[in-house]
Biopython code that builds the backbone (N, CA, C, O; Angstrom):
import numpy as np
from Bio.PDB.StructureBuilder import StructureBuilder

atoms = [
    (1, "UNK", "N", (-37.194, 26.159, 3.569)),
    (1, "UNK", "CA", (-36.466, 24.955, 3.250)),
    (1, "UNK", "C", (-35.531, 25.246, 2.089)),
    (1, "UNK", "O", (-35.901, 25.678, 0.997)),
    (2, "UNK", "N", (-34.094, 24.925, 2.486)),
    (2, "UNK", "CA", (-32.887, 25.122, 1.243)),
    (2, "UNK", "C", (-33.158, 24.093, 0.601)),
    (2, "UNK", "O", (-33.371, 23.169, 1.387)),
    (3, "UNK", "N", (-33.243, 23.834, -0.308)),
    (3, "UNK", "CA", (-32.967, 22.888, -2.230)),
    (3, "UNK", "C", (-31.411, 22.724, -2.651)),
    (3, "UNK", "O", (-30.775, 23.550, -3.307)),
    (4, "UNK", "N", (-30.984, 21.651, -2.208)),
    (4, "UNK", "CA", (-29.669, 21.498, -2.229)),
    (4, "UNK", "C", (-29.488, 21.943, -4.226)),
    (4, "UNK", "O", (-30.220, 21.980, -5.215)),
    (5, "UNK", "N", (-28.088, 22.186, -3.887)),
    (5, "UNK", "CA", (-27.698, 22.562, -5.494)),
    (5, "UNK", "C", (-27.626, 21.576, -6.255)),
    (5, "UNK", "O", (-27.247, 20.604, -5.602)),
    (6, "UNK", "N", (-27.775, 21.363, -7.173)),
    (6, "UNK", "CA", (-27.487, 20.081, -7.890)),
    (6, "UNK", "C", (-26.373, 20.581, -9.524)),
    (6, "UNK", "O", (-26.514, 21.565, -10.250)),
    (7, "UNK", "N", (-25.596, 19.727, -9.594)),
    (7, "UNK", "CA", (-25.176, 19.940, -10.928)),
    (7, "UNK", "C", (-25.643, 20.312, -12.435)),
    (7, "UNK", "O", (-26.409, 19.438, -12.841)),
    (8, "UNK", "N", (-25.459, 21.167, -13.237)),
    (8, "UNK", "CA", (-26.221, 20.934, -14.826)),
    (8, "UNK", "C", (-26.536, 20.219, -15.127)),
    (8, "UNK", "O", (-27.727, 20.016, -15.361)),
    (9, "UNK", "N", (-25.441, 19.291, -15.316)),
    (9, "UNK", "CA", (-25.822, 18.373, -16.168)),
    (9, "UNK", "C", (-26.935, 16.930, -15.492)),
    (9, "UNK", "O", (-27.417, 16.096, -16.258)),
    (10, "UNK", "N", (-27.148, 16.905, -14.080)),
    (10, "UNK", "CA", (-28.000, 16.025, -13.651)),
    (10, "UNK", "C", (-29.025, 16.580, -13.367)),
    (10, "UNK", "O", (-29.792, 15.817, -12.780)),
    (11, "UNK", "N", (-29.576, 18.013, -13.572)),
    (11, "UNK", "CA", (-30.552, 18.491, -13.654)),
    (11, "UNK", "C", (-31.929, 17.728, -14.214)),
    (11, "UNK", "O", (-31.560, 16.848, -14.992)),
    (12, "UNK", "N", (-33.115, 17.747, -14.118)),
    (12, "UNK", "CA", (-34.109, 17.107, -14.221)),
    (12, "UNK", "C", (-34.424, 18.396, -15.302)),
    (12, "UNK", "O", (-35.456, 18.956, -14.931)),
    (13, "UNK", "N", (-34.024, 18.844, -16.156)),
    (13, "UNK", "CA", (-35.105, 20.280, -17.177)),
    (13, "UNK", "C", (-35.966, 19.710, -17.941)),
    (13, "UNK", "O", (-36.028, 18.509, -18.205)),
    (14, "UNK", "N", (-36.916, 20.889, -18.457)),
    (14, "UNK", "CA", (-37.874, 20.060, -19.368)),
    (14, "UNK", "C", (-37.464, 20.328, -21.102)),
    (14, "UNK", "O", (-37.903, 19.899, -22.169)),
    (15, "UNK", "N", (-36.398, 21.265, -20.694)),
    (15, "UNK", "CA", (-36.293, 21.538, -22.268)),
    (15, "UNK", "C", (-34.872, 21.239, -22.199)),
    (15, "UNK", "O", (-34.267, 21.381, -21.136)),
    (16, "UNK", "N", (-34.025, 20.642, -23.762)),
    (16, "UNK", "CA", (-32.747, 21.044, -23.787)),
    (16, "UNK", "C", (-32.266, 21.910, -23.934)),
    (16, "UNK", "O", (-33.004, 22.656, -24.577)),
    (17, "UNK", "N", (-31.328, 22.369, -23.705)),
    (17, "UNK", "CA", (-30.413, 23.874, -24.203)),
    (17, "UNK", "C", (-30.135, 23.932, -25.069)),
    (17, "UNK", "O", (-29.638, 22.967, -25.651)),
    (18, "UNK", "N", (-30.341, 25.325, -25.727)),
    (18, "UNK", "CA", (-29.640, 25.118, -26.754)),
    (18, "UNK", "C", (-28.168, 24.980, -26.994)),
    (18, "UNK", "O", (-27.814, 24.739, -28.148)),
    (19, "UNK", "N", (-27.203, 25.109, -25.989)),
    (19, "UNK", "CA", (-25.967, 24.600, -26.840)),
    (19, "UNK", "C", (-25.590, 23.721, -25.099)),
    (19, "UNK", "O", (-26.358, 23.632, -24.142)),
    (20, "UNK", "N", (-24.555, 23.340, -25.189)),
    (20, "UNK", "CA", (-23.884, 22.798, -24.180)),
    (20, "UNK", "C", (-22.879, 22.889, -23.770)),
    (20, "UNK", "O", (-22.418, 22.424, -22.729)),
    (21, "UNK", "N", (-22.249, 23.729, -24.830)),
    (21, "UNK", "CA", (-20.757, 24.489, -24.878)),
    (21, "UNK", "C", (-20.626, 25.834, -24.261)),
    (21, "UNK", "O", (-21.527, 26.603, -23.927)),
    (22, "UNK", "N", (-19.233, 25.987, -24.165)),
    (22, "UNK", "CA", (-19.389, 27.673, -23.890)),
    (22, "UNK", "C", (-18.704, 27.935, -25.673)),
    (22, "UNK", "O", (-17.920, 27.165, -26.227)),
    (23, "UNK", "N", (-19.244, 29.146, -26.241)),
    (23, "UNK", "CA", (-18.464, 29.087, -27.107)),
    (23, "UNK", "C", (-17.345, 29.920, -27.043)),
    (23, "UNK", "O", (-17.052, 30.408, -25.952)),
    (24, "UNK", "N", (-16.373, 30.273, -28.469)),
    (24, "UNK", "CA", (-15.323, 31.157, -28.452)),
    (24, "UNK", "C", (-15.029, 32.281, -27.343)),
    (24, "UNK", "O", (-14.241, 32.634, -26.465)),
    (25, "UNK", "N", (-16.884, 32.762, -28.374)),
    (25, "UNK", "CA", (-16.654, 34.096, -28.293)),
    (25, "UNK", "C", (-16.893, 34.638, -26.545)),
    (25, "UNK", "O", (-16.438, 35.562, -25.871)),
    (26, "UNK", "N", (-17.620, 33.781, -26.356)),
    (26, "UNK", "CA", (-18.116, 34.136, -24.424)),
    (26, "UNK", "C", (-16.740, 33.372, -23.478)),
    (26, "UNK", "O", (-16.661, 33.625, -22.276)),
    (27, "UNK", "N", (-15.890, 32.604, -24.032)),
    (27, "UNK", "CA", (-15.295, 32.306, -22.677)),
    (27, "UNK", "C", (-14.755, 32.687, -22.106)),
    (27, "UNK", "O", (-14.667, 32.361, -20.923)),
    (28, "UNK", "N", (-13.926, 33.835, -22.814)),
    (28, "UNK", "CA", (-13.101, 34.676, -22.162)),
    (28, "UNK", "C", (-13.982, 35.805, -21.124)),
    (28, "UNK", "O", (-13.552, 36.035, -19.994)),
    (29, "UNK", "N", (-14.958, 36.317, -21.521)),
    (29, "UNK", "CA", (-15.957, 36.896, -20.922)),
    (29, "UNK", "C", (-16.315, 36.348, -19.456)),
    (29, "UNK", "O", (-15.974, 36.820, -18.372)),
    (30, "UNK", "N", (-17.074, 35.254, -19.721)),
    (30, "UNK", "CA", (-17.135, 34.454, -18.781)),
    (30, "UNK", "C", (-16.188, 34.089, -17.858)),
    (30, "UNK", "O", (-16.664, 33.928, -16.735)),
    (31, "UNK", "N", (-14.870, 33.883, -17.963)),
    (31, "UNK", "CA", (-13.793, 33.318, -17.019)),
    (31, "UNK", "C", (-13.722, 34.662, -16.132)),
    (31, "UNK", "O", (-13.880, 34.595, -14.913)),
    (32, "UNK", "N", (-13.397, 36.286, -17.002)),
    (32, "UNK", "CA", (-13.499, 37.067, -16.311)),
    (32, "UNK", "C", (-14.448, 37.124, -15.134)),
    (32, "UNK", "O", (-14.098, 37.028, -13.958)),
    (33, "UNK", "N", (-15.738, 37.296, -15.589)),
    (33, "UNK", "CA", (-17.285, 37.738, -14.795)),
    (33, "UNK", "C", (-17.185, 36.498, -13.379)),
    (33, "UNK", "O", (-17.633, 36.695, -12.249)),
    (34, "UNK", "N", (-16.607, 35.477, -13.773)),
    (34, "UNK", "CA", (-16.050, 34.391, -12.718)),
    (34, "UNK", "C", (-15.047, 34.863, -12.299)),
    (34, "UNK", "O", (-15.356, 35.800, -11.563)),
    (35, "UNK", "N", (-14.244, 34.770, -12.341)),
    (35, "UNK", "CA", (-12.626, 35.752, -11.451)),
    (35, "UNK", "C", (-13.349, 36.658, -10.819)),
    (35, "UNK", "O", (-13.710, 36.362, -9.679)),
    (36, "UNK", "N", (-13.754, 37.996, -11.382)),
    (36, "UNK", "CA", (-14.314, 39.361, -10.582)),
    (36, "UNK", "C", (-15.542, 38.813, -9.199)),
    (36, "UNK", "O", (-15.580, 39.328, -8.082)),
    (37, "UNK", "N", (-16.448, 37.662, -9.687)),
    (37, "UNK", "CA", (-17.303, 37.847, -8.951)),
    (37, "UNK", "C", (-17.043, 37.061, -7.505)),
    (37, "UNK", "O", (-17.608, 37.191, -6.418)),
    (38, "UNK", "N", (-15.830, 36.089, -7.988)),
    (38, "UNK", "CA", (-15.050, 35.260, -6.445)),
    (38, "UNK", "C", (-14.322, 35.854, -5.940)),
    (38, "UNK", "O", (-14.154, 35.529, -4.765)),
    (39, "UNK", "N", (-13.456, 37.051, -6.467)),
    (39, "UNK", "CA", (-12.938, 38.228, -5.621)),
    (39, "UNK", "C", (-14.074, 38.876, -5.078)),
    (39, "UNK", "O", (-14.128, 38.671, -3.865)),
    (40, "UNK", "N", (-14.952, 39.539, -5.475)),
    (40, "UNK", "CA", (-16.243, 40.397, -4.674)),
    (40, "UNK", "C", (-16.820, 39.579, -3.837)),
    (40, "UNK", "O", (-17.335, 40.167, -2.885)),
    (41, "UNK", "N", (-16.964, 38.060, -3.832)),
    (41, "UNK", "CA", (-18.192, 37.459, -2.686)),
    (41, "UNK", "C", (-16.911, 36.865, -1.757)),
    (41, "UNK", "O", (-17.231, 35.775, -1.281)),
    (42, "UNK", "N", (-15.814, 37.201, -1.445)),
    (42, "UNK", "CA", (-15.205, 36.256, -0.259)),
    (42, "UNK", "C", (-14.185, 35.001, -0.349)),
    (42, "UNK", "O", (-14.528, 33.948, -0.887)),
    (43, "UNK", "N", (-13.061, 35.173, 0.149)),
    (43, "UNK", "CA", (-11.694, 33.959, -0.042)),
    (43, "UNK", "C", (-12.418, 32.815, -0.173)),
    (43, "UNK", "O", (-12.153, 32.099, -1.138)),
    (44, "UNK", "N", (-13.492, 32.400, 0.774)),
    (44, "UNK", "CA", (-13.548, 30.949, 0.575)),
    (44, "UNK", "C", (-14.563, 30.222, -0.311)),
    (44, "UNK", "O", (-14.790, 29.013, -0.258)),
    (45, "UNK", "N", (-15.205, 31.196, -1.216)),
    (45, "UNK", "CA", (-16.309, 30.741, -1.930)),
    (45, "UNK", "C", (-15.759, 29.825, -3.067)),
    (45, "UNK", "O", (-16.324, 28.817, -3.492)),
    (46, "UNK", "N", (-14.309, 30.448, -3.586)),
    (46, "UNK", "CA", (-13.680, 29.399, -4.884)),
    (46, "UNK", "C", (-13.549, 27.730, -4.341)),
    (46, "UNK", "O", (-13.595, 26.581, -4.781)),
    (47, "UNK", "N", (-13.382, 28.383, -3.252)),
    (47, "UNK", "CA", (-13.333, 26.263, -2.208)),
    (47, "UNK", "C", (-14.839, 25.878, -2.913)),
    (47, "UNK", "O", (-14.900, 25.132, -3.890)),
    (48, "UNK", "N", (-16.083, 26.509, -2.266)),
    (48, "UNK", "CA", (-16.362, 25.822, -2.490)),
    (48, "UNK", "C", (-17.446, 25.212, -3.973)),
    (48, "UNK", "O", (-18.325, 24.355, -4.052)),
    (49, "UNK", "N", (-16.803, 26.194, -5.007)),
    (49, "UNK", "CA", (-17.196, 26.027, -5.811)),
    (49, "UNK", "C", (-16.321, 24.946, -6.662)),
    (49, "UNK", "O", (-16.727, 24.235, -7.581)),
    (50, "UNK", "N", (-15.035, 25.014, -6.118)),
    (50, "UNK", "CA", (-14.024, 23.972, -6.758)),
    (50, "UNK", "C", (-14.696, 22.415, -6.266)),
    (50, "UNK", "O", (-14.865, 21.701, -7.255)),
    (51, "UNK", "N", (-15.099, 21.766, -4.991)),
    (51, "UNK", "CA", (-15.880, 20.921, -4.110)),
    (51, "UNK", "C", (-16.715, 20.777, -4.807)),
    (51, "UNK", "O", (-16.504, 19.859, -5.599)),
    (52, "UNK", "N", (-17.967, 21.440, -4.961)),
    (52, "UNK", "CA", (-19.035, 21.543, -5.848)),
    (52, "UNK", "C", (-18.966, 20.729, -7.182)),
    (52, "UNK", "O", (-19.789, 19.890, -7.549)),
    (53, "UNK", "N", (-17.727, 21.165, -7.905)),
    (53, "UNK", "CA", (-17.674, 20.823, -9.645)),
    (53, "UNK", "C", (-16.786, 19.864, -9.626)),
    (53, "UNK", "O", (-16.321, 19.617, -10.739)),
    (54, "UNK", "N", (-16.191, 18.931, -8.341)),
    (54, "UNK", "CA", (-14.844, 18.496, -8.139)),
    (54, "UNK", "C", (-13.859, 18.637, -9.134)),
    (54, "UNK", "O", (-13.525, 17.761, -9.933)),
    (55, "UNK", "N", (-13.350, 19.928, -9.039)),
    (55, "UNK", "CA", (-11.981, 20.495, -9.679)),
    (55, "UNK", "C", (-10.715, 20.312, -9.087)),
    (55, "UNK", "O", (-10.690, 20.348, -7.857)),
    (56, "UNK", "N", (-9.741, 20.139, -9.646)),
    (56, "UNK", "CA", (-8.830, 20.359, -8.968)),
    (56, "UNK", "C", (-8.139, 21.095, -9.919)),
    (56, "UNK", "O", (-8.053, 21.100, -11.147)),
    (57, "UNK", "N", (-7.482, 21.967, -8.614)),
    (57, "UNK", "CA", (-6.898, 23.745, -9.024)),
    (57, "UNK", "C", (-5.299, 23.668, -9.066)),
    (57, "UNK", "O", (-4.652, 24.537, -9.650)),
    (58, "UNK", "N", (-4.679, 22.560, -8.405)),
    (58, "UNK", "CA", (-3.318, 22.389, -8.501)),
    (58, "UNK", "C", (-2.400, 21.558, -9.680)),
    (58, "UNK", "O", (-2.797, 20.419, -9.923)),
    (59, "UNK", "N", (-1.699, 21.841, -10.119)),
    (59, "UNK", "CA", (-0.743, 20.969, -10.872)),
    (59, "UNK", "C", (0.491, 20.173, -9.740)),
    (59, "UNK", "O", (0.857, 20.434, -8.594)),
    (60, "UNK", "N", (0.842, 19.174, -10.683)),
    (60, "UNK", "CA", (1.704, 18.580, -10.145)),
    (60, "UNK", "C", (2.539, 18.174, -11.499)),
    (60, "UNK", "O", (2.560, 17.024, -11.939)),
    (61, "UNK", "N", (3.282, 19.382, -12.146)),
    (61, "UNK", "CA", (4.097, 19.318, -13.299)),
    (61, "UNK", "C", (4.681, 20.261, -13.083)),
    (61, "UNK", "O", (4.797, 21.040, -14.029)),
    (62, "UNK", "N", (5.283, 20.618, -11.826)),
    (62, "UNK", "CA", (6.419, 21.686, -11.535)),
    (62, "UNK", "C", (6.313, 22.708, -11.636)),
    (62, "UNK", "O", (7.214, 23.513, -11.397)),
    (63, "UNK", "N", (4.900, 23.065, -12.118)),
    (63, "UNK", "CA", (4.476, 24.529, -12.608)),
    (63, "UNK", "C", (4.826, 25.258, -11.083)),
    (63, "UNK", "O", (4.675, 24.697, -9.998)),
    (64, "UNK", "N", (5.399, 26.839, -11.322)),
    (64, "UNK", "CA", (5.170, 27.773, -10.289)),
    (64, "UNK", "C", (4.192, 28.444, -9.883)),
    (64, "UNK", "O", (4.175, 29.619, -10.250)),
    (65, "UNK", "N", (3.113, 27.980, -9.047)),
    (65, "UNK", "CA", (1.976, 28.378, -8.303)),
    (65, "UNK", "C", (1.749, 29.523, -7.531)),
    (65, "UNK", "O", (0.694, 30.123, -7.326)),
    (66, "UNK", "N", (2.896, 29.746, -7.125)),
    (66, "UNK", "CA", (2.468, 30.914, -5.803)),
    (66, "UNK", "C", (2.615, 32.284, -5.846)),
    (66, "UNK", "O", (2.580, 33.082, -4.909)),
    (67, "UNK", "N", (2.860, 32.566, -7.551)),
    (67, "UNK", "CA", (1.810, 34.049, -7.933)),
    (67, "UNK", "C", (0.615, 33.765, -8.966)),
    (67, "UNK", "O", (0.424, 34.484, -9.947)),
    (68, "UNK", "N", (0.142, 33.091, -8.776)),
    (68, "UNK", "CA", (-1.261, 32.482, -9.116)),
    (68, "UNK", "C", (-2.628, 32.278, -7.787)),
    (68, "UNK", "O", (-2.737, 31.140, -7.330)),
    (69, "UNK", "N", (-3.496, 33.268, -7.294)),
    (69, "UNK", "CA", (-4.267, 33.202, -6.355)),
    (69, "UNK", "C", (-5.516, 32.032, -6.947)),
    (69, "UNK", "O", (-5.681, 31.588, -8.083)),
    (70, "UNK", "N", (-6.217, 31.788, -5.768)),
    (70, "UNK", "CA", (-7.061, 30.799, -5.935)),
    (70, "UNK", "C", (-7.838, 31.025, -6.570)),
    (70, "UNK", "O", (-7.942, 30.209, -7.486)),
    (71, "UNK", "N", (-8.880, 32.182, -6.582)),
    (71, "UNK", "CA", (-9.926, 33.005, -7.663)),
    (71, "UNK", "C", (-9.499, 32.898, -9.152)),
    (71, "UNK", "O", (-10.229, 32.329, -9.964)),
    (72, "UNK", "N", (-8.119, 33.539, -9.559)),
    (72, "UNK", "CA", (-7.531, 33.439, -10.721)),
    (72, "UNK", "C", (-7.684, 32.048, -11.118)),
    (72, "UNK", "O", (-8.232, 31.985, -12.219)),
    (73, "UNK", "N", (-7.332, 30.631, -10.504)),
    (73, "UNK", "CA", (-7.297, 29.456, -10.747)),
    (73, "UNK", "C", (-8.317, 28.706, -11.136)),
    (73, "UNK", "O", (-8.324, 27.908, -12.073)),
    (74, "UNK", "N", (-9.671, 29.117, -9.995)),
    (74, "UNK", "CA", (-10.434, 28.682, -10.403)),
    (74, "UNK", "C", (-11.065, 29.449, -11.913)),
    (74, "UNK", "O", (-11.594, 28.600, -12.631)),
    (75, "UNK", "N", (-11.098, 30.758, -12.458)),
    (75, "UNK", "CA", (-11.439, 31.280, -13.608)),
    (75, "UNK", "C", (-11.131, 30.473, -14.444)),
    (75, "UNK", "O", (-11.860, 29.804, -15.176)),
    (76, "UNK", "N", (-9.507, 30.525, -14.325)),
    (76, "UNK", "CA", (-8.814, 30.230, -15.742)),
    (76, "UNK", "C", (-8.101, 28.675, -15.855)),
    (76, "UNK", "O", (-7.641, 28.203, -16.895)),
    (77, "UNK", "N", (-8.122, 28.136, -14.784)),
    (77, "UNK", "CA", (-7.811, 26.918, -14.884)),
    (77, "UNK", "C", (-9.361, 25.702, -15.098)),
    (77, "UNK", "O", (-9.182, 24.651, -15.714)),
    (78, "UNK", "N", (-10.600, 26.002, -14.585)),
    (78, "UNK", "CA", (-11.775, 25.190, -15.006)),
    (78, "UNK", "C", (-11.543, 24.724, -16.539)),
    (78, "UNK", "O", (-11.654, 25.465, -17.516)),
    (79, "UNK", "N", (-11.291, 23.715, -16.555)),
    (79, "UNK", "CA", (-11.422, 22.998, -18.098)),
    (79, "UNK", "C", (-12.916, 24.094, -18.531)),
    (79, "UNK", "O", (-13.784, 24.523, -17.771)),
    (80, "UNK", "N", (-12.754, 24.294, -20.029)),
    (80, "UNK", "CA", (-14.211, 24.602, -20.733)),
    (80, "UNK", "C", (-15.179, 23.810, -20.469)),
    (80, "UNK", "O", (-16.254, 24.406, -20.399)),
    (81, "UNK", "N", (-15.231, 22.746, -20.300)),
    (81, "UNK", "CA", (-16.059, 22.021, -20.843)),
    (81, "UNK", "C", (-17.261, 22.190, -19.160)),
    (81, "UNK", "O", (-18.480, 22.107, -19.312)),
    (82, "UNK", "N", (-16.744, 22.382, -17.953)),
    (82, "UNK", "CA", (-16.670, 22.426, -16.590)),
    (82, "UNK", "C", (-16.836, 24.226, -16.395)),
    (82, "UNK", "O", (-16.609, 24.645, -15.260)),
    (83, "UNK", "N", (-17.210, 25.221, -17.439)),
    (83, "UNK", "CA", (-17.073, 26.347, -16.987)),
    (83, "UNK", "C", (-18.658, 26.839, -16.467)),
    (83, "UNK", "O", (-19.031, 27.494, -15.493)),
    (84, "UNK", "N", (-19.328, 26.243, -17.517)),
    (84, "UNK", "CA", (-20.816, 26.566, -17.437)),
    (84, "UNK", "C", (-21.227, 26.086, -15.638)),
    (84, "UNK", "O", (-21.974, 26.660, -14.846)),
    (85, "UNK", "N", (-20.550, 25.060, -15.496)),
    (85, "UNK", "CA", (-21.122, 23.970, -13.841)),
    (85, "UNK", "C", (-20.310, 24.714, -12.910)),
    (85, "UNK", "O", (-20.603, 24.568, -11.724)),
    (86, "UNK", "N", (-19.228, 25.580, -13.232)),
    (86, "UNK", "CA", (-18.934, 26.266, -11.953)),
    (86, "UNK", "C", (-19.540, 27.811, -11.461)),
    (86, "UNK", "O", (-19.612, 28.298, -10.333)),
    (87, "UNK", "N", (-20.042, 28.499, -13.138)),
    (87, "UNK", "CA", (-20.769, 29.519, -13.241)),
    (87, "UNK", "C", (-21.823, 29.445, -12.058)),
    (87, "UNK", "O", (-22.021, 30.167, -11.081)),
    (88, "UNK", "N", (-22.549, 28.045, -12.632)),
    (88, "UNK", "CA", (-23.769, 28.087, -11.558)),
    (88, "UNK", "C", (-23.422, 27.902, -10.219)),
    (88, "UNK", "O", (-23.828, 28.571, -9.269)),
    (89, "UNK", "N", (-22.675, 26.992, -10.194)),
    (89, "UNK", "CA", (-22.029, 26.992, -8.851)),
    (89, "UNK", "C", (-21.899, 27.675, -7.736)),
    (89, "UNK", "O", (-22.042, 27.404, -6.543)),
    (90, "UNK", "N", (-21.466, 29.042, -8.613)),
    (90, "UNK", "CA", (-21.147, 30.453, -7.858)),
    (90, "UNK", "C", (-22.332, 31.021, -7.489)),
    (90, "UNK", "O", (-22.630, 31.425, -6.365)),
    (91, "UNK", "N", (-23.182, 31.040, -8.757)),
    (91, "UNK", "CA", (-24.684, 31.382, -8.730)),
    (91, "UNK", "C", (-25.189, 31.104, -7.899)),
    (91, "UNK", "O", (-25.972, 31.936, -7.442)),
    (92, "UNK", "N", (-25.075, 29.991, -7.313)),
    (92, "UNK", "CA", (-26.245, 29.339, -5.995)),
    (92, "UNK", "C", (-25.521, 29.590, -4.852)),
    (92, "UNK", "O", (-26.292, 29.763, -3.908)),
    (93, "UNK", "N", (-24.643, 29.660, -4.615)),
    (93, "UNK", "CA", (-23.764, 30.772, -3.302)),
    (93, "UNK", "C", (-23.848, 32.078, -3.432)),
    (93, "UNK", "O", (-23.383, 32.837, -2.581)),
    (94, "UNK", "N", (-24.294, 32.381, -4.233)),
    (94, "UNK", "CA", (-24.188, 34.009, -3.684)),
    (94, "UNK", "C", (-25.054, 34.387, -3.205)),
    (94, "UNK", "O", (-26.001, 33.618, -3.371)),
    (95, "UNK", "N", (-25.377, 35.527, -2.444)),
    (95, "UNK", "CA", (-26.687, 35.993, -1.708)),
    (95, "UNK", "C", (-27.494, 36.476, -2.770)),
    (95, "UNK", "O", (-27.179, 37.059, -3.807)),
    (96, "UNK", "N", (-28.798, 36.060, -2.233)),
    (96, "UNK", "CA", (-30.108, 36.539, -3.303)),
    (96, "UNK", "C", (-30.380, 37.657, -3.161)),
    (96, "UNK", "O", (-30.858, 37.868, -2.046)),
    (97, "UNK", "N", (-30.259, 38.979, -4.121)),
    (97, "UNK", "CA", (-30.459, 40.655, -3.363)),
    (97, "UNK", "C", (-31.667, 40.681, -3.539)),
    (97, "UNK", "O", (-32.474, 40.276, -4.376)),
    (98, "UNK", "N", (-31.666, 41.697, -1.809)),
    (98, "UNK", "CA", (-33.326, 41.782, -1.522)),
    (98, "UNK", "C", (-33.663, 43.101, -2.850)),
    (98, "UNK", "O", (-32.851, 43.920, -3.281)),
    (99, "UNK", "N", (-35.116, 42.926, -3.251)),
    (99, "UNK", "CA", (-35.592, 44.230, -3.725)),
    (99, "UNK", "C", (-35.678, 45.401, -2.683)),
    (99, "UNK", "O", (-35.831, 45.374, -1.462)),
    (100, "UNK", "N", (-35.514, 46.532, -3.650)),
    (100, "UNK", "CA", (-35.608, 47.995, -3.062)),
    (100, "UNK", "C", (-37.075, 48.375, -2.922)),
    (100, "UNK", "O", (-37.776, 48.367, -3.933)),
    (101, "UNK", "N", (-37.480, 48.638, -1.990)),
    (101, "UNK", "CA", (-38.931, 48.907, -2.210)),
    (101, "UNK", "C", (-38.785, 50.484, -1.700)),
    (101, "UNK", "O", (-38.488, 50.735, -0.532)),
    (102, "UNK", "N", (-39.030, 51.543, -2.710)),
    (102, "UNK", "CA", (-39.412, 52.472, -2.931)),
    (102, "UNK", "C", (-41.024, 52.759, -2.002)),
    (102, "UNK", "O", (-41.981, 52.094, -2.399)),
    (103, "UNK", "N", (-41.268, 53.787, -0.745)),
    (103, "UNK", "CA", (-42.308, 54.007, -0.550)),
    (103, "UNK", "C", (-42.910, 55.010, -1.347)),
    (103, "UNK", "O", (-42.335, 55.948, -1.899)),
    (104, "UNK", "N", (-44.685, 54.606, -1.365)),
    (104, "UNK", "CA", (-45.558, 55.722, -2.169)),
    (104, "UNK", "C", (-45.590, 56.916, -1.909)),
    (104, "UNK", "O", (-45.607, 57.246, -0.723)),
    (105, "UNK", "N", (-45.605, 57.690, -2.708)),
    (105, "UNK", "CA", (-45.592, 59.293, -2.442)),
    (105, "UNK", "C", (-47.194, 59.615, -1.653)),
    (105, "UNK", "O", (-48.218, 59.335, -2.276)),
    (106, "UNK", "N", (-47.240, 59.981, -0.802)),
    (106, "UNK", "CA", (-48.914, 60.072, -0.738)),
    (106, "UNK", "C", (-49.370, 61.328, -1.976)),
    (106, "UNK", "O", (-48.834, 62.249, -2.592)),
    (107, "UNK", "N", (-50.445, 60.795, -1.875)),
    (107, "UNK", "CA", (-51.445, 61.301, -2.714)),
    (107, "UNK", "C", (-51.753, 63.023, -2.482)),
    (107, "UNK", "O", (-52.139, 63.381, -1.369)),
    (108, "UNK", "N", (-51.581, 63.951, -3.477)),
    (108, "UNK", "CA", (-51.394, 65.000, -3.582)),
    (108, "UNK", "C", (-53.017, 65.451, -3.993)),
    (108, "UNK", "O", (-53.902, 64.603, -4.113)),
    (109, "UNK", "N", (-53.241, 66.869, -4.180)),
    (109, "UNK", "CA", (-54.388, 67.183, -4.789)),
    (109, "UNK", "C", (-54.785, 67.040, -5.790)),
    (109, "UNK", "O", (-54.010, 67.206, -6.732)),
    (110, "UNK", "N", (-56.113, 66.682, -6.036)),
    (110, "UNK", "CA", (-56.334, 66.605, -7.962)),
    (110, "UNK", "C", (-55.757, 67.679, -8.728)),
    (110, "UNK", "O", (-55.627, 68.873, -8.457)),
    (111, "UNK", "N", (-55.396, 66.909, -9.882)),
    (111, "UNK", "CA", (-54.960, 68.152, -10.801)),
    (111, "UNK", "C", (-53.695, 68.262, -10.671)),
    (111, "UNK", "O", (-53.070, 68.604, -11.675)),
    (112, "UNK", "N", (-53.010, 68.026, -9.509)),
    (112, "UNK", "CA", (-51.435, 67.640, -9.750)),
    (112, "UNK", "C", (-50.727, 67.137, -10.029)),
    (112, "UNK", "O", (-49.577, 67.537, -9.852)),
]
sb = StructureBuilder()
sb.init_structure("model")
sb.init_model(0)
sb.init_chain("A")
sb.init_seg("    ")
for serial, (resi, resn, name, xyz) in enumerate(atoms, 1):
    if name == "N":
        sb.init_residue(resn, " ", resi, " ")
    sb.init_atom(name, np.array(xyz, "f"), 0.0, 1.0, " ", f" {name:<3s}", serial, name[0])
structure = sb.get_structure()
C-alpha cells in the first residue's frame, strides 16, 4: 500500500524542527542538489514536483524564457521559503534503491 505524499508543513511530526528556513549558507547548495537531481531522474518529474508544491514556474513580466529549461526553473525559481517542500517532493518520487546484497563467502578451513 502507497502513503500518499503529504506536504511539510501539514505533516502530523512529533517533534518541531529545528529551523524552518533554509538558511544562507545551504541554499545555494540545495537549489543545485535540486537542479542535478531533476536532470538525473527524468523531463517530467519537475511537473510534478511543481503540482505537488503548487508552483508556478512562468512569469508573465516579459521576461525571456526559452533559454531557461524547466529543471533550472524549478531549482532557482522556487521561492525560499517553498524550497525545503519541493526538496521532499522530489524525495518521494524518486525510486527507493534496492540494497546490494553481497553473497557469503563459504566457510573456509579453521585457521584461515
Amino acid at each position: 500500500m502507497t502513503i500518499p505524499w503529504t506536504p511539510l508543513p501539514y505533516r502530523d511530526g512529533g517533534t518541531a524542527p529545528l529551523r524552518e528556513d533554509v538558511s544562507a549558507a545551504l541554499e545555494t547548495p540545495l537549489r543545485e542538489w535540486l537542479h542535478a537531481a531533476v536532470l538525473r531522474h527524468g523531463e517530467d518529474v519537475w511537473q510534478r514536483v511543481a503540482i505537488r508544491c503548487d508552483l508556478v514556474l512562468d512569469t508573465e513580466d516579459g521576461f525571456d524564457q526559452s533559454d531557461v529549461d524547466h529543471p533550472e526553473r524549478l531549482a532557482y525559481w522556487t521561492p525560499t521559503e517553498q524550497l525545503l517542500e519541493a526538496i521532499d517532493a522530489l524525495l518521494d518520487l524518486l525510486p527507493v534503491p534496492m540494497p546490494t546484497v553481497v553473497p557469503a563467502r563459504p566457510a573456509g578451513p579453521a585457521g584461515r
